[in-house]
N, C-alpha and C positions, 0 to 999 in steps of 0.2 A: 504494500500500500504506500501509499504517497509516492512515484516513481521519482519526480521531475521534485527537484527545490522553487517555488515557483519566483484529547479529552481531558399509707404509712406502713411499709413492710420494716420490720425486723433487718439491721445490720446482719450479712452472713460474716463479720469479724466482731460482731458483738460477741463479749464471753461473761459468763457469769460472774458474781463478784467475787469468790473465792479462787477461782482460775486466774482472773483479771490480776488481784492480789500479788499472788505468789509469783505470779511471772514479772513486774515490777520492782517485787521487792529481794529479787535473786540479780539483780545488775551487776556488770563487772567492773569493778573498781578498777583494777587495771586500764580499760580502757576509756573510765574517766578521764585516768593521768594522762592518759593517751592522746587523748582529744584534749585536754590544758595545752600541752606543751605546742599541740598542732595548733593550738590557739594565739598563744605565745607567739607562735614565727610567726602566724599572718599580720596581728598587731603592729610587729615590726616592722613588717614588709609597708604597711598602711602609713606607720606615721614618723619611723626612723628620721625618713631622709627628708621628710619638710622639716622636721625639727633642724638636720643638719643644715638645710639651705637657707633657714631664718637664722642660724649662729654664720654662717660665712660668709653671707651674700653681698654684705658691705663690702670685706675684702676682695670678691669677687665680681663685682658688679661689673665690669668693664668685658672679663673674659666671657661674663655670661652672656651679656647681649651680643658679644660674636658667634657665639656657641650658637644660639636661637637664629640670629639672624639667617647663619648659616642654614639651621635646617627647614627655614621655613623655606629659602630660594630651593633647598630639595624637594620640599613637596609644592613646588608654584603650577605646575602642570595636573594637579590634583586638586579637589576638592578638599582635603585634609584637614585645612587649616580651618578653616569656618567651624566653629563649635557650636556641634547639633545639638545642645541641651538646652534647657532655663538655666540660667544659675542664681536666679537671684532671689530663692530658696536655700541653696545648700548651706548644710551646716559648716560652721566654720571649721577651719582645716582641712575640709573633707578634697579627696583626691578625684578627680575624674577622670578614669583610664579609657582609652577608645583604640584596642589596637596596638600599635607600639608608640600611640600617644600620650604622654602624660599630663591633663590639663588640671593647671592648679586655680582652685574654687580664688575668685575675684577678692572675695574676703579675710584670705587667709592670711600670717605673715610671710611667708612667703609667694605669696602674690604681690605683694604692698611694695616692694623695692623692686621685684623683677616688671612690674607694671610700668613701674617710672622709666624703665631704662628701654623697655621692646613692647611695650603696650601689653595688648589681650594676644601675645602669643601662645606659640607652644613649644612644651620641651621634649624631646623626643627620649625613652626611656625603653630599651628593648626589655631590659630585665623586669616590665612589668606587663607584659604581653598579656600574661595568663589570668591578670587576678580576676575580670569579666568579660572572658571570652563568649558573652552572646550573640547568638544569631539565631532569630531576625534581632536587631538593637530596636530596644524598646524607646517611645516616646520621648521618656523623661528618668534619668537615673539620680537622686542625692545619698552619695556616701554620707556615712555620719562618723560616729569614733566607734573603734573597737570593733572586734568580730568575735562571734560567740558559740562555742560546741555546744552543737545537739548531744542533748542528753540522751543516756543509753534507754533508757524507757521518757516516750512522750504523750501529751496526748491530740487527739486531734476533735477537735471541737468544732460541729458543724452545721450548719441548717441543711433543712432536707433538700433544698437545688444543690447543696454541692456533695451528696451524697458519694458520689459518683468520680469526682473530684479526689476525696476526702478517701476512698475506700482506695482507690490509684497507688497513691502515697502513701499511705499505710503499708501498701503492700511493696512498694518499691523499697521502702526506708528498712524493711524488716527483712526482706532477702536480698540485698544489694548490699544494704550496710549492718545489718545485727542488729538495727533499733528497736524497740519493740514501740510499736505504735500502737494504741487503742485508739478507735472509733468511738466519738459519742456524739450522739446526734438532737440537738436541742430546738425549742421556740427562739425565733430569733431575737425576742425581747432577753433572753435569758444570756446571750450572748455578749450585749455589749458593755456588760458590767465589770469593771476593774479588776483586780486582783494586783494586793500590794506585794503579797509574797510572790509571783511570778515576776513584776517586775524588778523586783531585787535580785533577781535570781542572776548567776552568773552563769548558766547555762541555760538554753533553751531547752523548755520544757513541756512546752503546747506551742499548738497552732491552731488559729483560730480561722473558721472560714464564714465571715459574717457579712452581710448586704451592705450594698454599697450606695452610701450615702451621696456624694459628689463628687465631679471629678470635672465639673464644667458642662455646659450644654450639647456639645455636640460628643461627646465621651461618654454620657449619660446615654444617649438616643444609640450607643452602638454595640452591635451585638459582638460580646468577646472583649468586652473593657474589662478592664480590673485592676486593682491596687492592691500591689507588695510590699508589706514591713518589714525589716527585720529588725530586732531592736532587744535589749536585754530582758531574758526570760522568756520571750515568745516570739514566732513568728506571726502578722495578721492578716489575712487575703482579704479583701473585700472586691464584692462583683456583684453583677445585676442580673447574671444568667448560668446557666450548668457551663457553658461554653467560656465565661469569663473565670472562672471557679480552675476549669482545666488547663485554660491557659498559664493561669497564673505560678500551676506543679509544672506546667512546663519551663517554665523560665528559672522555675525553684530546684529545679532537675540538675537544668545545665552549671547551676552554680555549685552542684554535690560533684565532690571527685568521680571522675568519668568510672574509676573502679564501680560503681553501684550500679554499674548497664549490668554489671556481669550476674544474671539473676539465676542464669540456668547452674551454675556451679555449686558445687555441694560445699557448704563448709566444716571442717570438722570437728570444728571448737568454733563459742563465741570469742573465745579470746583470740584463737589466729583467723578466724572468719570476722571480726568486725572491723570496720572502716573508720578513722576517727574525718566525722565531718563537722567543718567549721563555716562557719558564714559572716561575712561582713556585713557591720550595722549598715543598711541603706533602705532607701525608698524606692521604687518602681512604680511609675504612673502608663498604662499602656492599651493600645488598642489598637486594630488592624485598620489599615487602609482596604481593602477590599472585602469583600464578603467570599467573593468565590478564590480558593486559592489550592491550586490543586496538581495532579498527576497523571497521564492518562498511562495506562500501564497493558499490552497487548499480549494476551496469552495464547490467542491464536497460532500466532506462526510456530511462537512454541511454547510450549506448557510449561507451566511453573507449581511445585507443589505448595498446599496449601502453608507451610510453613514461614516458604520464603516469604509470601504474600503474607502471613498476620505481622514478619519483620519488618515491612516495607511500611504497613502501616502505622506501627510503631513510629519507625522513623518519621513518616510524615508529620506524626505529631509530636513530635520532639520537638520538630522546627515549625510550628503551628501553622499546617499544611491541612487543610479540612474539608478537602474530597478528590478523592480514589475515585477516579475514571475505568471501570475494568471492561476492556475490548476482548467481550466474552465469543464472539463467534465471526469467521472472517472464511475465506475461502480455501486454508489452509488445517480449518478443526474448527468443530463445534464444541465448545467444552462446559454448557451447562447441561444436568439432568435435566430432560423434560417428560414428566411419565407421560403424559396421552401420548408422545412421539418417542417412545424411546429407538426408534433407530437413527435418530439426531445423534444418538451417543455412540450406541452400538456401529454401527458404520462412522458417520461423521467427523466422531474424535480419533479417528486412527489414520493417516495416512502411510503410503507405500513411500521411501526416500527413493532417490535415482540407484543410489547402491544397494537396493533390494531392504533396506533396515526398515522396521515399525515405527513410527515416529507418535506417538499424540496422548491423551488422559483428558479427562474434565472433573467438574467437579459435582459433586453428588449435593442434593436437595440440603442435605444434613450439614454438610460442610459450608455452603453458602450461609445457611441460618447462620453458623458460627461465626464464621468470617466477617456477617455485617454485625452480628453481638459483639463481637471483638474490637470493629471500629467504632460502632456507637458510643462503646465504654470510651471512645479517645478521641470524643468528638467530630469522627471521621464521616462523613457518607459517604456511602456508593454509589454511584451511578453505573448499572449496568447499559451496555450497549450490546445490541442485537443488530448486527449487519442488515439492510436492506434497502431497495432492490438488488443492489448489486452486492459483491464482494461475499457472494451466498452460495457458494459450489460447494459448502460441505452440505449445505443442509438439503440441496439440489442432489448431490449422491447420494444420500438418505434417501429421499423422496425423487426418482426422477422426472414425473408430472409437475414439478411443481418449474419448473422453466420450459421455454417455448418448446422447445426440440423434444422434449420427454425422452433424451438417451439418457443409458444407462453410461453416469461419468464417476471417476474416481475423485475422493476428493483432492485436489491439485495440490502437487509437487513442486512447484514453479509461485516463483516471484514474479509481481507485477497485476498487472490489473487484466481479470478474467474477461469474458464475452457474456457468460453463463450469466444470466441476472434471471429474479425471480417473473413470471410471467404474471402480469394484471390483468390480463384478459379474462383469465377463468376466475371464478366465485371459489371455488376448492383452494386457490393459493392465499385469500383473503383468510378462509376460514382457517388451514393452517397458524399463520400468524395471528392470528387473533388469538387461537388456545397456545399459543406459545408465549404470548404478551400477559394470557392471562396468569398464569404459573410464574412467570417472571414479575409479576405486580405482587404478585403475594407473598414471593419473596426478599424482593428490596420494601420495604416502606418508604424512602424519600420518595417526592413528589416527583423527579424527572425521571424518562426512561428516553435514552440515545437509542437513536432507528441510524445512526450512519450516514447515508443519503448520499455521499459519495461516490464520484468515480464509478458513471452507468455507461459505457457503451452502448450506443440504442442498437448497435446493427441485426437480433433478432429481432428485436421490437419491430424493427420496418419491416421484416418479411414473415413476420407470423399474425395468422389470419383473425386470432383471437385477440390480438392486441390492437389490430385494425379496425378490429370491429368494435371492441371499446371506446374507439376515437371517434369513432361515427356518431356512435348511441349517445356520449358523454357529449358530443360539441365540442372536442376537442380538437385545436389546431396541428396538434403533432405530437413526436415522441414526448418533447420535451413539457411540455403538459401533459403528456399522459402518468412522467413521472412525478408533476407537481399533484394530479391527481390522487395517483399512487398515496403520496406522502399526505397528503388530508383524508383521507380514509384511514388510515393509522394514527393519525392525530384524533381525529373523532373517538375509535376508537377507545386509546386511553384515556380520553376527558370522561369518558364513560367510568373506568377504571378509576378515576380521582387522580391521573395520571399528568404530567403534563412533560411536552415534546421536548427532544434536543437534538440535535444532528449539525453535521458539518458545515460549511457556509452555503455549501450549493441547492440546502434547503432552502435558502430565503429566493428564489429565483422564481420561485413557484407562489401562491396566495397560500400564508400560515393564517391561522385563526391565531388570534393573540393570545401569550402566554408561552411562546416557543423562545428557547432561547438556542441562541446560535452562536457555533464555533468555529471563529473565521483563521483558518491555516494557510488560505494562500493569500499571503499579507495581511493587511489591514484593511484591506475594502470591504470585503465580505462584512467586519463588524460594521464601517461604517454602513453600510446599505442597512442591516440588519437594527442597529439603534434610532434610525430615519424611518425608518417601517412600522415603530414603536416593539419591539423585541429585543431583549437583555441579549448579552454579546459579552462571547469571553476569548479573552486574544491570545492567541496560540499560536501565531504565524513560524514558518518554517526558517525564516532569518534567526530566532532567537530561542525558542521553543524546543525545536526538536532536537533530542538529549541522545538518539541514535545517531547522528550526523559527529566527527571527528571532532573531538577540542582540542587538537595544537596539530601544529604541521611539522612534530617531531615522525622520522622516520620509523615507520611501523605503529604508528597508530590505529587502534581500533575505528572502526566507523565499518560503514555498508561498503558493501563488496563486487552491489548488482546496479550502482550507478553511482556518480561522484560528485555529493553534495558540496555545497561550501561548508567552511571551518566555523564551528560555534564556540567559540571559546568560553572560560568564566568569565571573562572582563564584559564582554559582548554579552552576555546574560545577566550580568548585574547593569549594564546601562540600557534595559532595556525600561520601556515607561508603557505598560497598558493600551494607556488614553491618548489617543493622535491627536495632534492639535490643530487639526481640520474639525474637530468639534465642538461645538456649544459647548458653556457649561451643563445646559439642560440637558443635551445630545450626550454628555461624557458620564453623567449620572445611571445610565444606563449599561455602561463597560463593568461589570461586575467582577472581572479581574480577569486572571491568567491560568492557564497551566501550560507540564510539562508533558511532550508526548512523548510516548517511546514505542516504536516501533521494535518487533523482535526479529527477523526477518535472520538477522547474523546477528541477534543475540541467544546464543543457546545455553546458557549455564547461569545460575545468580552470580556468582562472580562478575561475571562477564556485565551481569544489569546494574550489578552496585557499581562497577565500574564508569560504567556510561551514564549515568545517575547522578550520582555524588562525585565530587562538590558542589555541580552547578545546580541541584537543586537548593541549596545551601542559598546561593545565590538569586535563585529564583523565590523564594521563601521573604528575602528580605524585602525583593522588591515591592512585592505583595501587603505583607505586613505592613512593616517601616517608612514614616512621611520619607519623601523625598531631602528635605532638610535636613533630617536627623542620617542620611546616608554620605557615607563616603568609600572612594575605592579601597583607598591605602589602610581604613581603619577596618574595614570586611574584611583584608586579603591578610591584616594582623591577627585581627578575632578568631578567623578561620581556621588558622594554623595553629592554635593552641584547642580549638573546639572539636579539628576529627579526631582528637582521641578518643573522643567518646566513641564515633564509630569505629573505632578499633577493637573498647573493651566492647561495642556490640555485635563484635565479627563480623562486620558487614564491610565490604571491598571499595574501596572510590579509587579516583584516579589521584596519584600520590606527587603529581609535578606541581604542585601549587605555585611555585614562585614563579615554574617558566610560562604559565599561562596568562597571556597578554591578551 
């Protein structure tokens, strides 16, 4: 595909009070000490060196503004220099890192003489890469003083929207790092009531997950806001939604040492299994620039078992990535159960290779439920997509009536775009798709279901007699409304289902009933025509998008094999922007964001897809996320490189050239 470069129950960790008890009060003091001393060195790392630069900076005042000068003329070709925060909240002393930037808070003493001498610069600080390696970089960050170990038993204290949130992190805290987190789950009036002993406390010892009072007018109104504390004795999240509730462990995630991905590992002991994790006092004000922000991920060409896929989706939401595109059937494999049709499976998902090998698998009824259980718990949706008219020779060898020619075909071995498309002339091919829509509706619950609409070849269409006569009976002018046809009959359909449309941009060419939303790949026109039509649009074009196309023009690069796209690099994926600016502000309201496509075509192994994947979804993540103002190249391509280790301890593969990637 794509040939030419031109998707009130009971806690189950609730435990009774004498269980709850004993397991609290058996804590390892050792790795108290543990997490002190791990505390100890962050402190230092926090506040050593302003204290050192407010004792020397008189004497040095001169070499410093060389120093600075210097490295701003380094990053004059970058965005860098512009500090994307507020500061005029932070607490005094407090450090703002971005990358291998060190920016020191306006108010501090050590802002106060280097101000005088280089203004509102910056000072470049490699040895502080790591302390807030995130991505996507949030809104608005204020360090405060101190940083503080999570206590080995905590609790988590929650209203019921962040149920879901709250049970996440319990569970990551307790087999990542050895914490023992309780679940309790409260009235939210019961919630915002003090506690002088926690905050005295010199370890954190609850998290609180409590509704979110203000954050400003348009932060309020957006789904996925929410505000992080950390502060002595407790962590506090506040948010307006289960979405904003998850976001917020996601960001609480990436600031635990990457050791705590590692969940599948047994540990032997609490004492050599636990992690001492430490946190710096700060604030986090945040919320996404887009609503849709996402992945299209193609199992067709070749199957992936259900495994890799509940990691993928992890990862998405790690980097608060919140819908999975899955390009469930294509002309290569049908890979969802469908019982009325089970020979979609039985034939469809198996193809013959050129070297005589079995190639194919799908996924069974049972496994789908779990897979979107899996992403719900992580704010994820799916969107499943079901090829058609074209791109449907698997489901066409299954059924061979069900295209014009009714031969019996194998499902195709070969890349590129078929001939075979489903025939709309007979009533028998409507009603197939329809009980296949319907089985498919009942297994995703989101609102959208992707029909494809892509890449149709009419040349049966023109010479078969029942397509002809369609065009007669309908008043249609030609093929090409016979496929706009085609695709309003499937739209009706699922409005029936409580369904609504999505497909490639060459649906909008046709009359949608409103409510469709469209996915423009070949450039940016397609969204534009599609937000002018009044239909949501989400930009995927093949310049920036597509994550199967080569990232660097090092020798022996992965990419496709069966044509030669241009080079996507990470730098070209973080400058990419949504919203053309051929649009209104009205007109742009309607760009509801981005994803990544991936074509598997020549990806056959997960290696191989975490490869082609990550980092630039990394990249892709931010742009989504993250204002515009608050980005920069040089502070992403710092973050980043101290941030894959996480996907490392996640055993998940990316491409490892970060710094050559221009």
């Amino acid at each position: 595909m794509r040939q030419e470069p031109p998707g009130v129950e009971k806690s189950p960790n609730k435990r009774d009070q004498r269980s709850s008890q004993s397991r609290f009060d058996n804590c390892d003091p050792f790795r108290e000490k543990a997490a002190q001393e791990a505390a100890a060195e962050v402190c230092d790392r926090f506040h050593d060196d302003e204290k050192r630069e407010a004792d020397s900076e008189r004497e040095d005042s001169e070499k410093t503004k060389d120093c600075a000068q210097e490295e701003l003329h380094d990053e004059e070709n970058t965005d860098a220099e512009q500090y994307p925060f507020p500061m005029e909240k932070c607490p005094r002393h407090a450090l703002m890192v971005v990358g291998r930037n060190l920016l020191v808070n306006r108010e501090g003493p050590a802002a106060r003489g280097l101000r005088d001498s280089v203004g509102d610069g910056i000072l470049r600080r490699p040895k502080m890469n790591a302390i807030l390696p995130l991505v996507p970089i949030p809104v608005r960050i204020d360090l405060g003083e101190g940083s503080f170990p999570i206590a080995s038993a905590l609790d988590l204290v929650a209203v019921d929207t962040a149920r879901e949130a709250a049970e996440y992190l319990s569970r990551m805290l307790e087999r990542g790092a050895g914490i023992a987190a309780r679940c309790i789950f409260l009235e939210s009036s019961a919630l915002r009531t003090g506690d002088a002993a926690v905050d005295k406390a010199e370890a954190i010892t609850r998290v609180r997950f409590v509704p979110l009072e203000s954050l400003g007018t348009e932060t309020d109104s957006c789904e996925g806001a929410y505000r992080l504390r950390i502060d002595r004795g407790e962590i506090l999240i506040e948010a307006g939604s289960a979405a904003g509730y998850f976001w917020a462990t996601q960001t609480l995630r990436q600031l635990l040492p990457p050791e705590v991905e590692r969940v599948e590992q047994e540990r032997p002991s609490r004492l050599e299994g636990a992690i001492p994790c430490v946190l710096p006092a700060m604030q986090i004000e945040d919320r996404p620039r887009f609503r849709w922000r996402g992945l299209h991920f193609d199992v067709s060409r070749h199957f992936f078992p259900v495994d890799f896929v509940k990691r993928l989706i992890d990862v998405l939401a790690l980097y608060k990535m919140n819908t999975f595109h899955w390009h469930l059937t294509d002309d290569q494999g049908w890979r969802i159960e469908i019982k009325r049709y089970p020979e979609l499976t039985e034939v469809g998902a198996w193809r013959r290779e050129r070297d005589g090998s079995r190639q194919g698998g799908f996924y069974t009824q049972q496994e789908i439920r779990a897979i979107v259980a899996y992403a719900a718990e992580r704010q994820v949706r799916i969107i499943p997509e079901i090829e058609m008219p074209g791109h449907a020779r698997s489901a066409i060898a299954a059924y061979p009536w069900l295209s014009c020619s009714k031969q019996l075909l194998d499902v195709w071995n070969q890349w590129g775009i078929s001939k075979e498309l489903l025939c709309p002339g007979r009533e028998e091919t409507f009603e197939l798709i329809e009980g296949v829509l319907d089985e498919v509706a009942e297994l995703f619950p989101g609102e959208l279901v992707h029909i494809g609409g892509d890449e149709c070849p009419k040349d049966r269409w023109k010479v078969c007699p029942d397509c002809q006569a369609r065009i007669r009976e309908e008043g249609l002018a030609d093929e090409e409304e016979l496929q706009a046809y085609f695709v309003r009959r499937i739209q009706g359909h699922l409005s029936r289902l409580g369904k609504k449309i999505a497909g490639w941009d060459e649906i909008v060419e046709g009359e949608l009933a409103p409510g469709a939303t469209v996915m423009s790949w070949r450039g940016v026109d397609g969204g534009v025509a599609a937000v002018r039509a009044g239909h949501s649009a989400v930009m995927s074009p093949t310049s920036h998008c597509y994550f199967d196309y080569r990232q660097s023009t090092n020798r022996g690069e992965l990419g496709p094999t069966h044509f030669d796209p241009p080079v996507t690099t990470l730098r070209k994926v973080y400058s990419f922007d949504p919203v053309p600016e051929e649009l209104s502000d009205e007109e742009a309201r309607h760009i509801i964001g981005s994803q990544a496509n991936v074509w598997t075509e020549d990806i056959d192994t997960c290696a191989r897809a975490g490869y082609m994947i990550f980092p630039r979804l990394c990249a892709l993540a931010e742009v989504l996320w993250s204002r515009s103002e608050s980005r920069s190249w040089a502070s992403f391509k710092g973050r980043l490189v101290s941030n894959v280790k996480r996907l490392d301890a996640l055993s998940v593969e990316y491409c490892r050239i970060i710094e050559s990637i221009e």
